[in-house]
C-alpha positions as CSV (number, residue, x, y, z in Angstrom):
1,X,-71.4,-0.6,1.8
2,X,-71.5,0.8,-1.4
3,X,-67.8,-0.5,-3.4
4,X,-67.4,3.3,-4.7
5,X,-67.7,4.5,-1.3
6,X,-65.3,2.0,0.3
7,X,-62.7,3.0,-2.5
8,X,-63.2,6.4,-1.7
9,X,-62.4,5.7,2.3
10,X,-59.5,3.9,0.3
11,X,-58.4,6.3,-1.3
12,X,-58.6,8.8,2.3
13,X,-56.7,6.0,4.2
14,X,-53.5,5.8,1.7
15,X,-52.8,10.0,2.5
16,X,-52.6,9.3,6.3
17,X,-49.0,10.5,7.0
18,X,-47.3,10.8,10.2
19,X,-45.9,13.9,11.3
20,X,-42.9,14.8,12.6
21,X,-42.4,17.3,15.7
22,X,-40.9,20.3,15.2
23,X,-38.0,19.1,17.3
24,X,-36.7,16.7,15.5
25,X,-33.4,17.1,13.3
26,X,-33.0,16.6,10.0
27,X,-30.5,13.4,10.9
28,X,-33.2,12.3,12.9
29,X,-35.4,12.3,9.8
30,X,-33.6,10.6,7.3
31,X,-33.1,7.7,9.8
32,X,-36.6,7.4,10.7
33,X,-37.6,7.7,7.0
34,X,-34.7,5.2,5.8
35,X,-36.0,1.8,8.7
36,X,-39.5,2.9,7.9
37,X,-40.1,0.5,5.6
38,X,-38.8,-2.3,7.2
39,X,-40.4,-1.0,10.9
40,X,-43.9,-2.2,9.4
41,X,-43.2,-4.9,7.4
42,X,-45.8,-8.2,7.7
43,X,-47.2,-11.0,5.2
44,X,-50.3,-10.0,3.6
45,X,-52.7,-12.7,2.6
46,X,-53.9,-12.6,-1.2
47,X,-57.3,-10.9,-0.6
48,X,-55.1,-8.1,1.0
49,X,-53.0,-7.9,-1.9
50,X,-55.4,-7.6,-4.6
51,X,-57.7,-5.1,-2.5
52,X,-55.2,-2.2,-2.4
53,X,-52.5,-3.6,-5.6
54,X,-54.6,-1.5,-7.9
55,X,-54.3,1.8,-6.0
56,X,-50.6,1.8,-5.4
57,X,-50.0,3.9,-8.8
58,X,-51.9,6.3,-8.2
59,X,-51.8,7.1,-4.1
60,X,-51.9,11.0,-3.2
61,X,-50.8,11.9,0.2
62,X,-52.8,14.9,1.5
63,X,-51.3,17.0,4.6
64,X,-54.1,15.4,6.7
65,X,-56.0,12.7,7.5
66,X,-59.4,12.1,9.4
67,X,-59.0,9.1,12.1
68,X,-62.4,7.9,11.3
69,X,-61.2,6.7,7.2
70,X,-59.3,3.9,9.3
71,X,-62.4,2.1,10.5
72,X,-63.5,-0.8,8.5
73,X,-59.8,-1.7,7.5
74,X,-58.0,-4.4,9.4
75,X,-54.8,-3.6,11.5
76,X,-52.1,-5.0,8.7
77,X,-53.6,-2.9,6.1
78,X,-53.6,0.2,8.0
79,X,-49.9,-0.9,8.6
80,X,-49.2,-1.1,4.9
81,X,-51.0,2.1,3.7
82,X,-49.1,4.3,6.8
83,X,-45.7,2.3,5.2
84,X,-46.8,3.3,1.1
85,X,-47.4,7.2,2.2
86,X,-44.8,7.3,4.4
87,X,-42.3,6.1,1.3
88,X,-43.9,8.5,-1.0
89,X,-43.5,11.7,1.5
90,X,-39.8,10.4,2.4
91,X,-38.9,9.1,-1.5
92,X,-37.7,12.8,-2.4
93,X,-35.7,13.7,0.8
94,X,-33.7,10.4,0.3
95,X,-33.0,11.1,-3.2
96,X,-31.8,14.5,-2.3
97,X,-29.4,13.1,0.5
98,X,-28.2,9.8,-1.9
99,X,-27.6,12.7,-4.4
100,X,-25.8,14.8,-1.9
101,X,-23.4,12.0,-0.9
102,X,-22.9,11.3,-4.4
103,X,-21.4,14.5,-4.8
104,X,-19.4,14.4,-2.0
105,X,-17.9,11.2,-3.9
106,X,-17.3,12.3,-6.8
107,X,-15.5,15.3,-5.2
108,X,-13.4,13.3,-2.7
109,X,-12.4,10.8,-6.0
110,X,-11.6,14.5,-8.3
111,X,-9.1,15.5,-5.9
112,X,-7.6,11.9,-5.7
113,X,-7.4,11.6,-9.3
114,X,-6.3,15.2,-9.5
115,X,-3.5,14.5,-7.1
116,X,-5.4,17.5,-4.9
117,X,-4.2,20.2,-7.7
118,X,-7.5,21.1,-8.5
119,X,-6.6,23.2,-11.7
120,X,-5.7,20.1,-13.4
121,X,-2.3,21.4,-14.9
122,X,-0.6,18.3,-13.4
123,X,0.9,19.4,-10.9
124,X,-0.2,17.5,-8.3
125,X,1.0,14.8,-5.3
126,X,1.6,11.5,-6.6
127,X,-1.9,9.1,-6.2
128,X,-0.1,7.3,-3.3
129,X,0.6,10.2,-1.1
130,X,-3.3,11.6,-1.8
131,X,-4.8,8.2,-1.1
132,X,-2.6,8.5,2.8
133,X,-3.7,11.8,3.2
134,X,-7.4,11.1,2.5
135,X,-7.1,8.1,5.1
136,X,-5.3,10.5,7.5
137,X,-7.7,13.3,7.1
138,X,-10.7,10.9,7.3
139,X,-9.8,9.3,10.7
140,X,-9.0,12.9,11.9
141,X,-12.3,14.2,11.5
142,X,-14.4,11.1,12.9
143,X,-11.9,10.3,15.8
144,X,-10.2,13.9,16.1
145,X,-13.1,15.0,18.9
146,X,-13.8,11.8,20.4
147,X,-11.9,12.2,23.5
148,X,-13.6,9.7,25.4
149,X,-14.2,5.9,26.4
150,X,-17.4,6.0,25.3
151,X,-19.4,4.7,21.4
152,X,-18.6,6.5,18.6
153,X,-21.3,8.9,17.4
154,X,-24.0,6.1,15.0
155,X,-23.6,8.8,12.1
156,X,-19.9,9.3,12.7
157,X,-19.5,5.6,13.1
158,X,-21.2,4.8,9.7
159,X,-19.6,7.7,7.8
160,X,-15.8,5.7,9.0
161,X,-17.4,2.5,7.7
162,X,-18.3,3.7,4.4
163,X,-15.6,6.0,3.4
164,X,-12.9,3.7,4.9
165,X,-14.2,0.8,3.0
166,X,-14.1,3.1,-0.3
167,X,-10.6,4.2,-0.3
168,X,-9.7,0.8,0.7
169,X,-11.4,-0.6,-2.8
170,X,-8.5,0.5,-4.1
171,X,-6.9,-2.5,-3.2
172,X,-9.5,-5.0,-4.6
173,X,-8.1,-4.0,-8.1
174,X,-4.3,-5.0,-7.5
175,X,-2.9,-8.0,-8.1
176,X,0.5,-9.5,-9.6
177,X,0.9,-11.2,-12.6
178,X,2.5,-14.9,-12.6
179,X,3.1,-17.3,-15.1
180,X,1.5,-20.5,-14.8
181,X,1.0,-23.9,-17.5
182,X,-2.4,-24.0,-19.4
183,X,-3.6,-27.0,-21.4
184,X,-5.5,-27.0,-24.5
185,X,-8.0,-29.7,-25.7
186,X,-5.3,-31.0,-27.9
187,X,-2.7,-31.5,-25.3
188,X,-1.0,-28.2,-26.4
189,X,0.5,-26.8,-23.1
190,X,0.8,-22.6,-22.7
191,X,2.3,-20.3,-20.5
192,X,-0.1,-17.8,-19.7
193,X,0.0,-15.0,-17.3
194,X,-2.7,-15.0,-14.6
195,X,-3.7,-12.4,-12.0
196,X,-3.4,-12.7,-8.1
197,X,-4.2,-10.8,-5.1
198,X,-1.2,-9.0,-4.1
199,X,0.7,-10.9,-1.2
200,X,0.9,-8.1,1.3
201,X,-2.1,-6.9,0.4
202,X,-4.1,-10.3,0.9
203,X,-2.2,-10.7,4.2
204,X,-2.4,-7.8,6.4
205,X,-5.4,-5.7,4.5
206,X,-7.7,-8.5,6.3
207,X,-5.6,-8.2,9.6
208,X,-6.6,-4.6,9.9
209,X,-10.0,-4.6,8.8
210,X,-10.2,-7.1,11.6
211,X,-8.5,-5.3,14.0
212,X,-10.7,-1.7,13.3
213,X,-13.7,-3.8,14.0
214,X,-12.1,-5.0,17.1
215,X,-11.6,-1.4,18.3
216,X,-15.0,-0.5,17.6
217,X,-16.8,-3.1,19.4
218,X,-14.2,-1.6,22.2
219,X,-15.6,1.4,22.3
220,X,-19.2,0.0,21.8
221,X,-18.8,-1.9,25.3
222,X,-18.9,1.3,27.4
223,X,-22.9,2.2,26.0
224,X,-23.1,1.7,30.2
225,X,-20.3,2.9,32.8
226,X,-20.2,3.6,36.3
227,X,-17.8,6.5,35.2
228,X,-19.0,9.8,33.5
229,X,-16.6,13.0,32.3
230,X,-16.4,16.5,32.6
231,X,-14.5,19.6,31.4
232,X,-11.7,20.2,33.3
233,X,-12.8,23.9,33.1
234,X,-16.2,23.5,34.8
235,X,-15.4,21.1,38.1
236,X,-13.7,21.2,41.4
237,X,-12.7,18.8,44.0
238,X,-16.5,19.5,45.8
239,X,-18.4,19.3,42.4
240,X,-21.1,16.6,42.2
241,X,-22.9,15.0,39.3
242,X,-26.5,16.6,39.3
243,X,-28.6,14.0,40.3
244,X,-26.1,11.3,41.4
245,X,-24.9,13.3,44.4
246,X,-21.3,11.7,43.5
247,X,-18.2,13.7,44.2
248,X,-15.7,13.9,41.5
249,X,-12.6,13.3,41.7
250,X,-10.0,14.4,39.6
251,X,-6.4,12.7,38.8
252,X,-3.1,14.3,40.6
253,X,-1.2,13.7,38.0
254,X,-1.9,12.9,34.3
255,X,-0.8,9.5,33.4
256,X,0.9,10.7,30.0
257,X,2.1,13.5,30.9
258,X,-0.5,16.2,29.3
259,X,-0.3,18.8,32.1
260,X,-1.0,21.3,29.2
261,X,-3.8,19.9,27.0
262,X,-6.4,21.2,29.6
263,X,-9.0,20.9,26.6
264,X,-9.4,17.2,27.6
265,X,-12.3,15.7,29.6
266,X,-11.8,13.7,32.6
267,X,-12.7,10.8,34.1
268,X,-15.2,10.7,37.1
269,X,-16.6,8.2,39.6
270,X,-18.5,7.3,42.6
271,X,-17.6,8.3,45.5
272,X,-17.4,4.6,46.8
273,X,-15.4,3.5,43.7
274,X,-15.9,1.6,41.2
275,X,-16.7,-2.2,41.5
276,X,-14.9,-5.0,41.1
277,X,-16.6,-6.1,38.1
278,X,-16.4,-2.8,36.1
279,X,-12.7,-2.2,36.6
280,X,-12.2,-6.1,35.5
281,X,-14.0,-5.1,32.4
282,X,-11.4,-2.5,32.0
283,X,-8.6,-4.6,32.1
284,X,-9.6,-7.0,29.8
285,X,-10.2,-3.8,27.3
286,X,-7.1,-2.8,28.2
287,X,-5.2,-6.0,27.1
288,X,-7.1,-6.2,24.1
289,X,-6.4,-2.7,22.9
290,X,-2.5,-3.3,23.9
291,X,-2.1,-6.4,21.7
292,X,-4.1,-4.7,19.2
293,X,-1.7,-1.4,19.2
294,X,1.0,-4.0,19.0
295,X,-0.1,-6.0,16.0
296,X,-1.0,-2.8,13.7
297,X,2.1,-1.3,15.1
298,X,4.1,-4.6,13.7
299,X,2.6,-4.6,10.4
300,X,3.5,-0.5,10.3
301,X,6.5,-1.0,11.0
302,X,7.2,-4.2,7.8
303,X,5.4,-2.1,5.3
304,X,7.4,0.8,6.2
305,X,10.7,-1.8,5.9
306,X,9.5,-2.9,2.5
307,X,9.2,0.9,1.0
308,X,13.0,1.7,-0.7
309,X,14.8,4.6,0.7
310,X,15.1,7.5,-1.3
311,X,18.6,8.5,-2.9
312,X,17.6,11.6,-1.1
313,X,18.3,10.1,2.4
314,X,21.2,8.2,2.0
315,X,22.7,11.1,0.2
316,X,22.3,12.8,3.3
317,X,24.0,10.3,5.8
318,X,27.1,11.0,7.6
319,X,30.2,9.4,6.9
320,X,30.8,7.9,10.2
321,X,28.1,5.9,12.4
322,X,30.4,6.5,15.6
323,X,29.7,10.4,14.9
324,X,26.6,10.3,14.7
325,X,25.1,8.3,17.9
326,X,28.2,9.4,19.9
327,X,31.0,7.8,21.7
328,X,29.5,6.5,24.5
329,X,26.8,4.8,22.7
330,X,29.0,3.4,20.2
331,X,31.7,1.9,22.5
332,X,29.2,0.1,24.5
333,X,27.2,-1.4,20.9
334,X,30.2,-2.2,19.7
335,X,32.4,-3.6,23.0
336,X,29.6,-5.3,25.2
337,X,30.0,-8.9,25.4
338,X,26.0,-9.3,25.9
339,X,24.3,-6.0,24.2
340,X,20.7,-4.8,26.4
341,X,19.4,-2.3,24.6
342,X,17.3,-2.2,27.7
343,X,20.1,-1.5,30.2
344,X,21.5,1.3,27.6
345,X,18.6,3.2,27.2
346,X,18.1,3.7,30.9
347,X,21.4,4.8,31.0
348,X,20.5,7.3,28.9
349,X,17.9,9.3,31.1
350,X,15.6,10.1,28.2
351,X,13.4,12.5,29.6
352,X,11.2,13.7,26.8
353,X,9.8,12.2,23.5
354,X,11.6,15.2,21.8
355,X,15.0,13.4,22.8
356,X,13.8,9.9,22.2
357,X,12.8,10.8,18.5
358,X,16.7,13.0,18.2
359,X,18.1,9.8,19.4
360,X,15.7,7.5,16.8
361,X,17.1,9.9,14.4
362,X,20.6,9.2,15.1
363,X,20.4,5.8,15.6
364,X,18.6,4.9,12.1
365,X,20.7,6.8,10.1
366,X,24.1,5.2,12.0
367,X,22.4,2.0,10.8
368,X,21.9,2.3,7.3
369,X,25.7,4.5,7.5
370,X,26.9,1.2,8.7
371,X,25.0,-1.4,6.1
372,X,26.3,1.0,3.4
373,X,29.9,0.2,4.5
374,X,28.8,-3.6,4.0
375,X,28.3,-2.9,0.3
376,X,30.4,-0.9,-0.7
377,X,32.6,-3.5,-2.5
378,X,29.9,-4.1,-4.4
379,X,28.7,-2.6,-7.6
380,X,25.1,-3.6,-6.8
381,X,23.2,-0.1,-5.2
382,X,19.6,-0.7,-5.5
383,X,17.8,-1.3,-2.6
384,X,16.9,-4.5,-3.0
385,X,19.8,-6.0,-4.3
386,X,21.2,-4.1,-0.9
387,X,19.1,-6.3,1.5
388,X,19.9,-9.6,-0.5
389,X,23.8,-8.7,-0.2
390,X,23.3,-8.1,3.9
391,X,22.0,-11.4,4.5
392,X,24.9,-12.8,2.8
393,X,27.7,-11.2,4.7
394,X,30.0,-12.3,7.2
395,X,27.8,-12.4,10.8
396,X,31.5,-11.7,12.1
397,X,32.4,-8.2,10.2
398,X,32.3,-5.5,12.6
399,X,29.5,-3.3,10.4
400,X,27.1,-5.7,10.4
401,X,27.4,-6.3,14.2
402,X,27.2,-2.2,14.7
403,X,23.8,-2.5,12.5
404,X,22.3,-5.4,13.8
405,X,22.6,-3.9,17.7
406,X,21.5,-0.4,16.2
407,X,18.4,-2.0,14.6
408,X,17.5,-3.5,18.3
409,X,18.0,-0.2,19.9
410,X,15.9,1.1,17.9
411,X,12.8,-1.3,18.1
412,X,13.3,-1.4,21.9
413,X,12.9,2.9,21.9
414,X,9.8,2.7,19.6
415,X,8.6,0.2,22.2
416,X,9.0,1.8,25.4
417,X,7.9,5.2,22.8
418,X,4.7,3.8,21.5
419,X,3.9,7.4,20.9
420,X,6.7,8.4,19.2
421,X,6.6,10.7,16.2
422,X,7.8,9.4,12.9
423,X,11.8,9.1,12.2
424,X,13.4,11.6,9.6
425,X,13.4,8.1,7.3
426,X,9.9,7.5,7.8
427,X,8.4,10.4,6.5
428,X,11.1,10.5,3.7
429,X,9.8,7.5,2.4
430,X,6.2,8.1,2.7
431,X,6.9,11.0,1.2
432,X,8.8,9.5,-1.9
433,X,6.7,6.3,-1.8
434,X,5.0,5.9,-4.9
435,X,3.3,2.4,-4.5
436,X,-0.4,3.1,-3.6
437,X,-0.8,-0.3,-2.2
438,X,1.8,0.4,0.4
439,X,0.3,3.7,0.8
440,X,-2.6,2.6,1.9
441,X,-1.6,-0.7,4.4
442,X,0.8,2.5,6.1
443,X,-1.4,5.1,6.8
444,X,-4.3,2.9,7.9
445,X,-2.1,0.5,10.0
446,X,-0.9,4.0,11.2
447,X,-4.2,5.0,12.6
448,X,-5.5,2.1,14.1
449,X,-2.3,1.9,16.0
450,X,-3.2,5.6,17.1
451,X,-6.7,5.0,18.0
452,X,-5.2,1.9,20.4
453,X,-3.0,3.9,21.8
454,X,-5.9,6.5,23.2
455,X,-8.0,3.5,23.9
456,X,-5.5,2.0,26.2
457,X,-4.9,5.8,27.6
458,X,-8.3,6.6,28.2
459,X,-8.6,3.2,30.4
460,X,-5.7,4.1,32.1
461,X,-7.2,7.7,33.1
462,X,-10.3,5.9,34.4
463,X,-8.2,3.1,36.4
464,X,-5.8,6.1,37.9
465,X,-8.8,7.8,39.0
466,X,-9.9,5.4,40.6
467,X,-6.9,4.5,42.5
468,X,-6.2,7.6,43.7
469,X,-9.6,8.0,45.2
470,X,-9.2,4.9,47.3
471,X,-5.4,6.4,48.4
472,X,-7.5,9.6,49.8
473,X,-10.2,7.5,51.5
């Protein structure tokens, strides 16, 4: 064959392109275009390479291609030239969506920087309250709709990994300063400041990155199920699954007491049950997502311990700790031989949220009414200097006592709570919090902990379902 000719069938082969159906989404698109050029990669031997390196610069991609310019070419190289055009046609729509997220960016980072007062006059929230809210906002809208024990959407799932990681490359830039010796050639010794990774930063930052793959994978184990869900709107007790003829069955009573939040799916399964292998997989997810609620709920809870308490707040406390829990509460905290906090809250009767958190109230600010007692003899008010004094005190003085109890109480209601709003002090100090470190370990300990709590809620839905099934057979 003549070598013009062949360079001319060349020339044909590098503008075959494949369409796409009319069907397909623009998502689909850019995820197709973005593996392509990995989907056809091979190792080309040397004669390969030389034969079509000199057309590379030049390649045109026309709208069509005959079949018949493929004939004559091996199978790799028609592999390559597919993978060359297809880069070419999909070069432009990736640079239009890098460029597109790249504003996004830049416009997320503007309002951070601009503590969201986008006229610039500087009158805007401090960086650390900005940088919660962005966290906040961000697991909202990825985890806001995802009512169900099922895998995260791929693109809402990648969109959490990369924005997450972003706002928390904040932290990659703060250390602490220390002094430390440095010696010279000539034996002269320094003392220099060096830089180090923040302590409570290097310690829990990689806890809870670990622990938000953990939940995750969770979610990623239910790909297959023996449940489904439906709208509560659009089934009754005779509905079946289209296809599956399986008759679903819904709960008698919620499990967390959402009679009114009809908006939720629910859970559905056989009519036979589900086997004993499924519903052991749901236990063991259940356990995990427990001690993983637990664990970001502990490290909440000691960042939220470290912030200082505004003036604001303790301006605000009452005079008298006995006042404020009342005086049954306070005679048995302060006469019972062996305190349960156990045994006094089910005393209580609790018998909404909206009295455990009035009681939380109460009971915190008793507390810190009673610590303030224990220093006020001294001239020393910070907050700091406050917790060094408290651990010096007399274990015997009756303030201390009232405290430490109080501070049980209070754990123990947040416990048998794990859904319980934030206290009055809480919020007061993320609102007043100005260290963006701590800002950040709070709010994103402070969704994880959310997004275990629903975990272990949805598995309890499916479980309850279940059970109540094999009550009615």
């Amino acid at each position: 064959m003549d070598r013009s000719a062949l360079n001319s069938d060349e020339s044909n082969d590098l503008g075959y392109r494949p369409s796409l159906s009319s069907g397909q989404s623009f998502t689909e698109t850019t995820s197709y275009s973005a593996s392509s050029g990995d989907s056809f990669a091979y190792c080309r031997t040397n004669s390969e390479t030389s034969a079509f390196s000199g057309h590379t610069d030049d390649i045109t991609c026309p709208d069509t291609a005959s079949p018949f310019s493929w004939q004559g070419l091996k199978s790799p190289a028609r592999a390559a030239l597919s993978r060359l055009c297809m880069k070419q046609h999909t070069q432009g729509m990736d640079e239009e969506i890098l460029d597109l997220e790249l504003e996004l960016m830049k416009e997320r980072f503007s309002k951070i920087l601009l503590g969201e007062d986008m006229s610039g006059s500087g009158k805007g929230v401090p960086t650390a309250i900005t940088i919660s809210n962005a966290i906040t906002n961000l697991y909202a809208s990825i985890f806001g709709q995802h009512q169900r024990l099922e895998p995260l959407n791929l693109d809402r799932k990648m969109m959490w990994k990369r924005e997450i990681n972003c706002l928390l490359s904040v932290c990659d830039y703060m250390v602490e300063l220390s002094p430390t010796l440095h010696s010279l050639k000539d034996g002269t010794t320094l003392e220099v400041m060096t830089s180090r990774p923040r302590p409570d930063i290097y310690i829990n930052l990689p806890a809870l990155k670990k622990l938000d793959a953990m939940l995750l994978d969770i979610l990623e184990s239910f790909k297959e199920t023996e449940f489904w869900y439906a709208e509560q709107g659009s089934i009754s007790g005779n509905s079946t699954h289209s296809g599956s003829f399986r008759r679903i069955i819904q709960p008698q009573k919620p499990v967390h007491k959402e009679e009114e939040k009809w908006w939720l799916p629910v859970p559905c399964i056989p009519t036979d049950g589900l086997s004993e292998e499924s519903k052991k997989h749901l236990r063991q997810k259940r356990d995990v997502a427990n001690q993983i609620h637990k664990a970001a709920m502990a490290i909440n809870s000691g960042i939220l311990a470290e912030m200082q308490i505004p003036e604001s707040y303790m301006a605000s406390l009452p005079k008298s700790g006995k006042a404020s829990v009342g005086d049954a509460i306070y005679k048995y905290m302060y006469n019972a031989a062996k305190f349960s906090a156990d045994h006094l809250l089910d005393s209580l009767n609790l018998s909404s949220e909206h009295e455990a958190l009035e009681l939380a109230d109460k009971i915190e600010a008793s507390m810190h009414t009673w610590r303030r007692k224990m220093c006020m003899a001294h001239s020393k008010s910070s907050w700091a200097m406050v917790k060094d004094l408290v651990s010096d005190l007399d274990r015997s003085d009756k303030n201390h006592l009232l405290a430490d109890r109080a501070d049980t109480l209070l754990l123990c209601l947040k416990l048998r709570y794990p859904k319980l709003s934030q206290t009055t002090l809480d919020m007061c100090k993320i609102q007043y919090n100005t260290d963006v470190g701590q800002a950040i370990l709070e709010s994103y300990s402070r969704v994880l902990e959310s997004l275990a709590f629903n975990i272990v809620a949805w598995i309890d839905d499916v479980l309850f379902v279940d059970k109540t099934m094999q009550k009615q057979e």
